[in-house]
C-alpha positions as CSV (number, residue, x, y, z in Angstrom):
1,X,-45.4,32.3,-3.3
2,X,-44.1,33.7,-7.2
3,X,-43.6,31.2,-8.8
4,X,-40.4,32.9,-10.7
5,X,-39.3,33.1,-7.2
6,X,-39.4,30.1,-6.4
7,X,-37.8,28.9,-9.7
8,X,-34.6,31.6,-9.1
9,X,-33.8,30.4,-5.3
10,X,-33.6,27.0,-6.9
11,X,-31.0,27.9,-9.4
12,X,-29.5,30.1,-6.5
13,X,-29.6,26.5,-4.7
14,X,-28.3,24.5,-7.3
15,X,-25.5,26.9,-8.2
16,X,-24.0,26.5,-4.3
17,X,-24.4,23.0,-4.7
18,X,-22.1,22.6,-8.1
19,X,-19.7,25.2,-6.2
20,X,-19.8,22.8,-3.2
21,X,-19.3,19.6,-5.6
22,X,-16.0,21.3,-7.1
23,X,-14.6,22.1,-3.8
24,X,-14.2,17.9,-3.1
25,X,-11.7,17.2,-6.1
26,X,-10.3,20.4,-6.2
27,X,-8.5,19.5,-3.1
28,X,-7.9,15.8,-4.0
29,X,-5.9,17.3,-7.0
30,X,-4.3,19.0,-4.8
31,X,-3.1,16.7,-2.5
32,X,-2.5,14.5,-5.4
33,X,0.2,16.6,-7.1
34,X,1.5,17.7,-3.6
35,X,2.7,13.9,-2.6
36,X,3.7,13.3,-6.6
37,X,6.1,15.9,-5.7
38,X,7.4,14.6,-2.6
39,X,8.0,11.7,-3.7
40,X,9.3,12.8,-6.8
41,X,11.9,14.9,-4.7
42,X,12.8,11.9,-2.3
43,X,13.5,9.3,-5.7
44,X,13.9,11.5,-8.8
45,X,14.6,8.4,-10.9
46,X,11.3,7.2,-10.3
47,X,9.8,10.4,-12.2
48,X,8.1,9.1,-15.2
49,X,6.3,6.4,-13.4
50,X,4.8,8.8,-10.5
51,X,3.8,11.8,-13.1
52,X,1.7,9.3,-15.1
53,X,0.3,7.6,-12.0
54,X,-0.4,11.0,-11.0
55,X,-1.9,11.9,-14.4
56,X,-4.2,9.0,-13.6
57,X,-5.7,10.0,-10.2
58,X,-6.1,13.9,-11.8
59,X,-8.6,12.2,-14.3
60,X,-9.9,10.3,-11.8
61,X,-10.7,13.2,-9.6
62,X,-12.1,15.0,-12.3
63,X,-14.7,12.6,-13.5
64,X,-15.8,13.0,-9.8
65,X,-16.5,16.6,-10.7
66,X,-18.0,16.1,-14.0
67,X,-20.5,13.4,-12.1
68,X,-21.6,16.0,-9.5
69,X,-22.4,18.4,-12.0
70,X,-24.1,16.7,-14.8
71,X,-25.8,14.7,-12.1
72,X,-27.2,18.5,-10.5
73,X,-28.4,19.0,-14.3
74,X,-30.2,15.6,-14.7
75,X,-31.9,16.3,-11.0
């Protein structure tokens, strides 16, 4: 086999796989801001305290993301 074939199917590869990666946190974020505001809609005095505790488990989430794909570049 080419080997410039070989080396473009493992980009192709690698390209799904940081796609794939994404897909995890994206819907952690997601569900994340969802239940923020639910329960900012149930105790509205409580806002403050669930937007920064949601701030902090969007960063979270998105270190996750940052890990998959700088860990696809190291490997």
């Amino acid at each position: 086999m080419d080997t410039s074939l070989i080396a473009a199917l493992e980009g192709n590869i690698a390209s799904v796989g940081y796609g794939l990666a994404a897909i995890g946190p994206g819907i952690g974020i997601g569900i994340i801001v969802g239940k923020t505001a639910e329960a900012m809609a149930r105790q509205p005095e409580l806002r403050g305290q669930l937007q920064t505790t949601m701030f902090i488990g969007i960063a979270f989430t998105e270190i996750l993301t940052l890990l998959a794909i700088v860990t696809g570049f190291i490997f």
